[in-house]
Backbone bond lengths (Angstrom), bond angles and torsions (degrees), N, CA, C in turn:
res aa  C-N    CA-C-N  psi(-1)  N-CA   C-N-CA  omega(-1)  CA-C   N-CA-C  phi
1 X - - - 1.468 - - 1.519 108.02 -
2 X 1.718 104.32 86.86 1.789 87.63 -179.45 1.653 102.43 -98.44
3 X 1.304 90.19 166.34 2.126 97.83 -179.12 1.551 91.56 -70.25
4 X 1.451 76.56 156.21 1.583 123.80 169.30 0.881 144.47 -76.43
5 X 1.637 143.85 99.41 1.305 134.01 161.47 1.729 128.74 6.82
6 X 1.313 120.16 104.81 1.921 106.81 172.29 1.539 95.34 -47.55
7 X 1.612 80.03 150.31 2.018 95.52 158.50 1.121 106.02 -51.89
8 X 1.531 120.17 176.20 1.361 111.92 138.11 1.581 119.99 -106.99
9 X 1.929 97.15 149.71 1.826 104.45 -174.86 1.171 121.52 -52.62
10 X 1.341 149.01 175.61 1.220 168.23 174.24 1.617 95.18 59.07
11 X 1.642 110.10 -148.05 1.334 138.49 150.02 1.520 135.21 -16.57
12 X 1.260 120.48 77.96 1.125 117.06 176.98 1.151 118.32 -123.58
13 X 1.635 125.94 173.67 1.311 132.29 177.67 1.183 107.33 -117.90
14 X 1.410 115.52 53.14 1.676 118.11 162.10 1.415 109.41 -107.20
15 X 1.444 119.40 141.31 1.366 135.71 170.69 1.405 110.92 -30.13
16 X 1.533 124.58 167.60 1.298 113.84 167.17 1.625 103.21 -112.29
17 X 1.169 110.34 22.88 1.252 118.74 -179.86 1.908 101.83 -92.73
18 X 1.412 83.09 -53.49 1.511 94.74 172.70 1.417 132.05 -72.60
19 X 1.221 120.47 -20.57 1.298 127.59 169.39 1.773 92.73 -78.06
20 X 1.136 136.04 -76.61 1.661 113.98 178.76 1.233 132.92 -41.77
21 X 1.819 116.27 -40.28 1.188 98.76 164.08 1.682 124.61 -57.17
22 X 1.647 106.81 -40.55 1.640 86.12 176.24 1.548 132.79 -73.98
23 X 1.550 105.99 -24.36 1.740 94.82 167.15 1.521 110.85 -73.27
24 X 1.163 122.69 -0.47 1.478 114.26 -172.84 2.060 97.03 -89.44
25 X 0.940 111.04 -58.72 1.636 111.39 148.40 1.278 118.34 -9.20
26 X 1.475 103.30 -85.29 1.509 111.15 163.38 1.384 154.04 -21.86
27 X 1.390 90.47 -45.34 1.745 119.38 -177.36 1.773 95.74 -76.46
28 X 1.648 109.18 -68.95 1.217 116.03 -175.47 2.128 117.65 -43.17
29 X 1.491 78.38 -35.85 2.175 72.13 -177.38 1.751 93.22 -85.13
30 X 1.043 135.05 -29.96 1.552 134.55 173.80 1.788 84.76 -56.80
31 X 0.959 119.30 -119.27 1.877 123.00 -178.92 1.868 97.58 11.29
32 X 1.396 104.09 -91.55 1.452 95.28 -174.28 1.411 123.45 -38.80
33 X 1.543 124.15 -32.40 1.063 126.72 178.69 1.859 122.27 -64.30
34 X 1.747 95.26 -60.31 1.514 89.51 167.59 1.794 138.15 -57.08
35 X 1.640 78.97 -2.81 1.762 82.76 -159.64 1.557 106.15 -97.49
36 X 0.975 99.73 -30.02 1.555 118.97 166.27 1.250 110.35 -34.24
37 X 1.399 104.69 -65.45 1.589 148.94 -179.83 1.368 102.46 -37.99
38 X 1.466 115.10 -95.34 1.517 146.83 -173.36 1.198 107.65 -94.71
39 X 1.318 146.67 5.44 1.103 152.28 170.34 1.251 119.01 57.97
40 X 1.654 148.04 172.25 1.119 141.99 -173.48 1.436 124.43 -36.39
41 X 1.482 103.12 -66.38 1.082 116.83 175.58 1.805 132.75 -38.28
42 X 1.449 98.84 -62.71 1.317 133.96 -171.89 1.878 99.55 -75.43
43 X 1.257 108.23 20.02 1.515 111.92 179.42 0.864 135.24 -139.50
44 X 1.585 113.76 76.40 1.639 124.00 -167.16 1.480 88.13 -69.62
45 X 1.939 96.33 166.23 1.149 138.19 160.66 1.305 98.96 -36.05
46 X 1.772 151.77 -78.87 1.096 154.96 -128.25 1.423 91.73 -78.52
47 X 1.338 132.21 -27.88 1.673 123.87 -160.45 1.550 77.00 -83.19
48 X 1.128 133.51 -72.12 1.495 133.07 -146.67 1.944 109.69 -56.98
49 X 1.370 109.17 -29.02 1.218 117.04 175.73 1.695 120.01 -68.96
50 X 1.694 92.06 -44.79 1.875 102.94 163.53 1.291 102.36 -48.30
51 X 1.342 123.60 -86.17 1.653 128.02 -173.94 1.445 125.69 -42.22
52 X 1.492 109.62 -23.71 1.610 98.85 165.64 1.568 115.59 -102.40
53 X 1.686 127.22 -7.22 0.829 144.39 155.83 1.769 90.26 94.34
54 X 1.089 116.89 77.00 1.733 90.10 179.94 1.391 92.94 -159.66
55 X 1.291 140.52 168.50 1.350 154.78 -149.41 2.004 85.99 -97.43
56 X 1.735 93.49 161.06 1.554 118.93 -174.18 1.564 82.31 -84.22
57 X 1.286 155.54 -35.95 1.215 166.11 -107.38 1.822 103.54 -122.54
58 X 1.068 97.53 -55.98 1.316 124.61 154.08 1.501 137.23 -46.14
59 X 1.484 97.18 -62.39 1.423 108.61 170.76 1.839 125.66 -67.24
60 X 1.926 83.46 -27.29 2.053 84.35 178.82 1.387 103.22 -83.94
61 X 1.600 123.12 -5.15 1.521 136.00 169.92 1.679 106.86 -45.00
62 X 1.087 103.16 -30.64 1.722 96.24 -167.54 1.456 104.90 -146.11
63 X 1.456 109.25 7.12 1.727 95.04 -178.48 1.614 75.48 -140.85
64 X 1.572 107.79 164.68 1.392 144.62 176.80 1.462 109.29 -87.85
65 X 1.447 111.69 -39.80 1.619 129.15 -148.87 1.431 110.36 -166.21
66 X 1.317 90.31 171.57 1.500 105.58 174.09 1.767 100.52 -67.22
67 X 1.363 95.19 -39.39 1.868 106.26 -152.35 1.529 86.23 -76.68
68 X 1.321 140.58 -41.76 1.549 144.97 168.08 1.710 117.70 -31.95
69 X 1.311 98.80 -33.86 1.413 109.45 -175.50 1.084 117.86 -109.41
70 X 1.342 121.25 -17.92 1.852 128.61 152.97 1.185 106.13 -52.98
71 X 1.931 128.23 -57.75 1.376 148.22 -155.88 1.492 78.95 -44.23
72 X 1.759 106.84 -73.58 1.632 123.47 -146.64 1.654 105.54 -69.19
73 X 1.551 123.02 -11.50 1.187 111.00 155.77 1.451 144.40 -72.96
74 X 2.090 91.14 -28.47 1.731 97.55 161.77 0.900 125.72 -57.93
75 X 1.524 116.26 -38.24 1.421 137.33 -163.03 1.761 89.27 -72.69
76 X 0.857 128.20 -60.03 2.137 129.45 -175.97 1.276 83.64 -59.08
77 X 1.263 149.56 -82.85 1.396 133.51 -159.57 1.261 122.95 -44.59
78 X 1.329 118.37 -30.98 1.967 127.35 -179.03 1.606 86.81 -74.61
79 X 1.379 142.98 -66.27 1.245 149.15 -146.67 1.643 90.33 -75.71
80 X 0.684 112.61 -40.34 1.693 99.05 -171.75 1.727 109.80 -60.35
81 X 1.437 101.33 -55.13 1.502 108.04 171.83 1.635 123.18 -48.93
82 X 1.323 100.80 -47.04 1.514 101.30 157.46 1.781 130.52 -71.86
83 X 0.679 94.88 -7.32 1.677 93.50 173.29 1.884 106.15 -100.57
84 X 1.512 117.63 -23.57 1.416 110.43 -170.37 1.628 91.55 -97.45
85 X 1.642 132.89 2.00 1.099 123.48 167.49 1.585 124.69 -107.75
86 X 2.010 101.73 0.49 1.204 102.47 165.34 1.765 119.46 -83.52
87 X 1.614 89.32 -23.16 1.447 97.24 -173.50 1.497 112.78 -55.51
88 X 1.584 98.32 -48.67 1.701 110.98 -164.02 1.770 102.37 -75.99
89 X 1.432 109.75 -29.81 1.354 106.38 172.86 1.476 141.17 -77.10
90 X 1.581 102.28 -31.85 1.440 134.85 -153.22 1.399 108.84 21.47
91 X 1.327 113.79 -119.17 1.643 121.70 165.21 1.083 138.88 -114.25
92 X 1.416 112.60 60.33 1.317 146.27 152.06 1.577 103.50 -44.95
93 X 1.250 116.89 138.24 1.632 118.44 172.62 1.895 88.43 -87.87
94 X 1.286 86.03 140.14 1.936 128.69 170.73 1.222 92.28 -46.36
95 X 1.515 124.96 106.97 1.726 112.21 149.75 1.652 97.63 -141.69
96 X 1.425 98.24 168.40 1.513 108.10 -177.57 1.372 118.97 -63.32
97 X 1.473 111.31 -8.42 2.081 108.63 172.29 1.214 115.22 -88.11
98 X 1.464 100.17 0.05 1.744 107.94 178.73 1.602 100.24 -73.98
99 X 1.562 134.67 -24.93 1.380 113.47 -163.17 1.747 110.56 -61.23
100 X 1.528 124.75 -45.48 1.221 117.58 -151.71 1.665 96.29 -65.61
101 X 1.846 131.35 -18.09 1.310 108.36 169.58 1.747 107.13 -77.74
102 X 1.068 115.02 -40.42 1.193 119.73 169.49 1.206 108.52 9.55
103 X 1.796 90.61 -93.50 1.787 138.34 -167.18 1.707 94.48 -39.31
104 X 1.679 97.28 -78.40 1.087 98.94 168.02 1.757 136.70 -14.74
105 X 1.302 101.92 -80.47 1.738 90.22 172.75 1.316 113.18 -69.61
106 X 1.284 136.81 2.46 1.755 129.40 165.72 1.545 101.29 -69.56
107 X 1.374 116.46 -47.81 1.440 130.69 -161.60 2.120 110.48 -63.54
108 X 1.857 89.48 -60.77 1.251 97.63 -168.25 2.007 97.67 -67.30
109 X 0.720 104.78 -25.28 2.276 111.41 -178.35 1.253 91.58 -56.30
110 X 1.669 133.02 -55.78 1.191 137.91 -162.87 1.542 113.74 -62.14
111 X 1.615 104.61 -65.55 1.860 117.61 161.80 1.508 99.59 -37.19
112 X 1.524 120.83 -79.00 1.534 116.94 171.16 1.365 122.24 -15.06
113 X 1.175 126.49 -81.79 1.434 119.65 178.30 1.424 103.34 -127.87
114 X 1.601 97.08 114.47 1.739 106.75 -175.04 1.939 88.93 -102.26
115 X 0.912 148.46 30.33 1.403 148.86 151.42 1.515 107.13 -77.89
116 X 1.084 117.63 -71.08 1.669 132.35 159.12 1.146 106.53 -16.30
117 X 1.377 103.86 -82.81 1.425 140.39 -164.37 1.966 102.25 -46.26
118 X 1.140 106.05 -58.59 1.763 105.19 -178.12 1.292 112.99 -61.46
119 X 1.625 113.05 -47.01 1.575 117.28 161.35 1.538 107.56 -40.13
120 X 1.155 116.49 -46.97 1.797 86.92 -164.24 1.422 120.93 -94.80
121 X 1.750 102.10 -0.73 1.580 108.79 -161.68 1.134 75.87 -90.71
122 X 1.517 120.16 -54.29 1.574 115.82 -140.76 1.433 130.26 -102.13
123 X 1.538 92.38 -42.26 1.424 109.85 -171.00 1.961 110.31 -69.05
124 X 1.160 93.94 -44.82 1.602 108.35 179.43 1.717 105.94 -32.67
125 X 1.608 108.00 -39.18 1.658 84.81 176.31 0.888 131.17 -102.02
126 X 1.819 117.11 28.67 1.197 118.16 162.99 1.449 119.91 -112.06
127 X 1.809 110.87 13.38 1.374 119.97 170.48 1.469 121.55 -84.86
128 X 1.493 114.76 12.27 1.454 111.01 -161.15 1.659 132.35 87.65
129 X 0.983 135.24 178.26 1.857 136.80 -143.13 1.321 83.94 -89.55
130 X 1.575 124.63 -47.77 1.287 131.46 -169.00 1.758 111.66 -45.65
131 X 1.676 113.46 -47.22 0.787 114.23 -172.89 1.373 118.08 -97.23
132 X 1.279 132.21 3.39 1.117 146.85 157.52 1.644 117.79 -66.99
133 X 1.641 94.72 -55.07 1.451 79.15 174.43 1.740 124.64 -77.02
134 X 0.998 111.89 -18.54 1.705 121.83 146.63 1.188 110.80 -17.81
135 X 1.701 115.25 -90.83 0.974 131.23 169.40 1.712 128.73 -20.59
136 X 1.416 94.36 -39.02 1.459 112.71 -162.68 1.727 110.46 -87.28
137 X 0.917 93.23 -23.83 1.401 127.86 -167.80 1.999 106.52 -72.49
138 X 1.859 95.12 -56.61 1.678 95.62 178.71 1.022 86.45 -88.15
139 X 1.358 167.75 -34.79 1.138 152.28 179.36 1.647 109.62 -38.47
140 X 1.346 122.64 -59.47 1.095 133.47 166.33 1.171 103.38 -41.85
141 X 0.590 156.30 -111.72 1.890 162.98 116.50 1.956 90.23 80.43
142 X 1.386 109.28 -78.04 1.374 132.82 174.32 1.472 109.53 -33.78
143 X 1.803 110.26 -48.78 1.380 112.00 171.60 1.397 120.50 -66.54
144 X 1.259 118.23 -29.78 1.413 123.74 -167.58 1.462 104.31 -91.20
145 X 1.492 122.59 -7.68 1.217 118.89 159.63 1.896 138.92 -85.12
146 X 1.610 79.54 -11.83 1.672 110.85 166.32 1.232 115.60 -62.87
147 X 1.628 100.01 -49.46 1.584 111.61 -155.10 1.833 85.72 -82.91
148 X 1.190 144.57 -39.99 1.188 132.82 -168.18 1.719 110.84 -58.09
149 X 1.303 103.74 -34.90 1.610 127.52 174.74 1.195 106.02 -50.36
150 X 1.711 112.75 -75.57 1.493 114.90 -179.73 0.918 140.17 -80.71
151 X 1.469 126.22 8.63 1.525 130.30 -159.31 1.218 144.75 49.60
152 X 1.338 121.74 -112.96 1.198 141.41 135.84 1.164 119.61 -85.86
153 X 1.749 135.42 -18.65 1.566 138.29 155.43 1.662 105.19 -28.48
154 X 0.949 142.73 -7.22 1.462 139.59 -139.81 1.275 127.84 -170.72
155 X 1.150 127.41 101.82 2.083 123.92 -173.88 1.947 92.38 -74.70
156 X 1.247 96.97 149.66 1.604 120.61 -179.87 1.685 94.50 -72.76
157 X 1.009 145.31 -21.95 0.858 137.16 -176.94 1.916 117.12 -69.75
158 X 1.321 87.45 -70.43 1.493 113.21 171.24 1.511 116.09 -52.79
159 X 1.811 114.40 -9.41 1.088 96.18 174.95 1.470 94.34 -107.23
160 X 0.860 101.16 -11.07 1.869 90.84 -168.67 2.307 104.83 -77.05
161 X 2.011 90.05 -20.29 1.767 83.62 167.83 1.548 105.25 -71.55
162 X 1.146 145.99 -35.97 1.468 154.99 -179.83 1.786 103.38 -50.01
163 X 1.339 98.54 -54.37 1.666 99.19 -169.13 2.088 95.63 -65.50
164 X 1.321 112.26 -44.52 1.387 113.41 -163.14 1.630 125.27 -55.70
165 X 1.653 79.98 -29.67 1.721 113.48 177.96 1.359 106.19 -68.90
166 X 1.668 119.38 -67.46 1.335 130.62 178.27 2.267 95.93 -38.57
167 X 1.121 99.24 -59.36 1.623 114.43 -163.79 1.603 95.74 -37.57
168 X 1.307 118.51 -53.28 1.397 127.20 -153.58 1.770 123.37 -86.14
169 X 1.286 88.84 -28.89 1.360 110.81 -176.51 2.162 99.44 -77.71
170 X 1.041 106.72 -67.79 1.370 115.04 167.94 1.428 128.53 -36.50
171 X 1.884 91.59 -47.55 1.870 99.46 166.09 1.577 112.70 -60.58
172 X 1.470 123.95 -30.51 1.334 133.27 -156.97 1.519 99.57 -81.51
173 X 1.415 113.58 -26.50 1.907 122.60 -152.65 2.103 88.56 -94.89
174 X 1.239 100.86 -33.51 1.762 117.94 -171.50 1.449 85.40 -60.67
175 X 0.896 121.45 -88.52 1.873 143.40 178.77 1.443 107.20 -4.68
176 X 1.715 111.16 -66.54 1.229 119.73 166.23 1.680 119.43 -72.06
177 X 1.264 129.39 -3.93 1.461 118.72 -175.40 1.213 119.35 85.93
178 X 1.235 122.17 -22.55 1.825 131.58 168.09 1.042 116.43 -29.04
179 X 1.407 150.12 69.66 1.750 124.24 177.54 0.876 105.77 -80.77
180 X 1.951 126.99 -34.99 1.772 102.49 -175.88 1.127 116.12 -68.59
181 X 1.606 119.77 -27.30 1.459 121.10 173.06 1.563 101.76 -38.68
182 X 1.520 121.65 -72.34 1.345 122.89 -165.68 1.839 113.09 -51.83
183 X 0.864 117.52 -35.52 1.670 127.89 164.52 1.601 112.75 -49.95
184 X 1.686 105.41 -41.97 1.810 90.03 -179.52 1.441 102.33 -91.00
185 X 1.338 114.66 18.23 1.911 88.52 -174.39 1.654 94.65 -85.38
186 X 1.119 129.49 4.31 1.416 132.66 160.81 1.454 105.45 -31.45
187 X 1.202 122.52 -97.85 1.502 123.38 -174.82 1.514 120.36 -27.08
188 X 1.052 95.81 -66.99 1.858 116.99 169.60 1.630 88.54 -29.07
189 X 1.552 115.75 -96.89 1.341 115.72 -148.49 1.614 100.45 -55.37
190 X 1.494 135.13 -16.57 1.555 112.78 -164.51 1.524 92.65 -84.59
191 X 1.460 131.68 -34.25 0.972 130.70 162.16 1.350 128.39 -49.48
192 X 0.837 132.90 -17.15 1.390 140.85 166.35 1.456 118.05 -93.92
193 X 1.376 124.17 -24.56 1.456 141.28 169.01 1.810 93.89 -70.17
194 X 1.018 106.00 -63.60 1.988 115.99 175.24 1.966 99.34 -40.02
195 X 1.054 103.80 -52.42 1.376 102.61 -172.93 1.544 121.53 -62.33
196 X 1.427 117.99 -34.05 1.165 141.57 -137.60 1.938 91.42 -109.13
197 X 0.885 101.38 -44.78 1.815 120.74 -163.48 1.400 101.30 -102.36
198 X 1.731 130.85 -21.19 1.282 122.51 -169.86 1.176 110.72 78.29
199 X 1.499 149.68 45.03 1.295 125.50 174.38 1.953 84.13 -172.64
200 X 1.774 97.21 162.32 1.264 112.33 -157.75 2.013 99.79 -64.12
201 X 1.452 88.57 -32.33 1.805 94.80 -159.46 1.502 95.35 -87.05
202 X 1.299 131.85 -23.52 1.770 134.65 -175.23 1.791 90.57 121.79
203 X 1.448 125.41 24.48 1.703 116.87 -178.78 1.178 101.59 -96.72
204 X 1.525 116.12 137.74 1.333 107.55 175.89 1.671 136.84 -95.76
205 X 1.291 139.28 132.33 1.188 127.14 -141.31 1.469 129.80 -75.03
């Protein structure tokens, strides 16, 4: 999710479809950005409006709340991951040697944009139940994309300890600023998928 071009002032011949979709863009990488920053709490509305540069008028245009525009940032952070893993995947048939790219583009998306990335690991549990179960919610999502991977190679359970592990370890590397750290836990976790599943890649036999 990189920022955006300003509009341009006065008179233009852009849609008004398009002028909201891009401050709405805007707002959301401003949000991830301050929050990152100053964290949930410590992040009124006025910081997020500075950083995307756009009117209070504007911003209640498409959000309810502060917490409205956190929601719609988890929600851009889940979609992003899925779109940079349809790219690398397209339509490849589902098999269990697919996890180590998997992991991979979960990992490198995260290093990629750790603004996103802290919002959804971290910040989410200091927005309230609402945003927890959000959280909890694409997380699920993540599991159910495992289980399409492994089949029956794999109990839903055991994968969802794998995803929790991946979750925690990454939140811990964010905290400290590490991204290449978060890039090598690649090996580590396929190795542990190998262990877990019986097979070199995490496939089960």
């Amino acid at each position: 999710m990189t920022s955006t071009n300003p509009l341009p002032r006065g008179r233009h011949k852009l849609s008004r479809e398009f002028v909201a979709a891009t401050q709405r863009e805007r707002m959301l990488l401003a949000c991830a950005q301050a929050m990152s920053e100053k964290g949930y709490a410590g992040t009124p509305v006025a910081a997020i409006l500075e950083r995307a540069g756009v009117s209070r008028e504007t911003f209640y245009q498409q959000f309810g709340s502060k917490q409205d525009c956190f929601l719609a940032t988890l929600d851009r952070a889940s979609a992003l991951f899925v779109e940079r893993l349809s790219a690398a995947l397209g339509e490849v048939e589902l098999t269990p040697d697919l996890f180590p790219d998997f992991l991979g583009i979960y990992l490198d998306t995260i290093a990629d944009e750790p603004d996103l990335a802290r919002v959804f690991l971290v910040e989410s549990y200091a927005a309230g139940p609402e945003a927890i179960a959000h959280r909890a919610a694409l997380q699920h999502r993540f599991v159910d994309a495992l289980v399409l991977l492994y089949g029956e190679a794999a109990e839903r359970f055991a994968l969802e300890v794998l995803v929790a592990a991946v979750g925690a370890k990454v939140s811990a590397l964010l905290l400290e600023g590490d991204l290449e750290a978060i890039r090598e836990l690649h090996g580590p976790f396929v190795a542990v998928a190998g262990r877990l599943f019986d097979s070199p890649s995490g496939a089960g036999s």
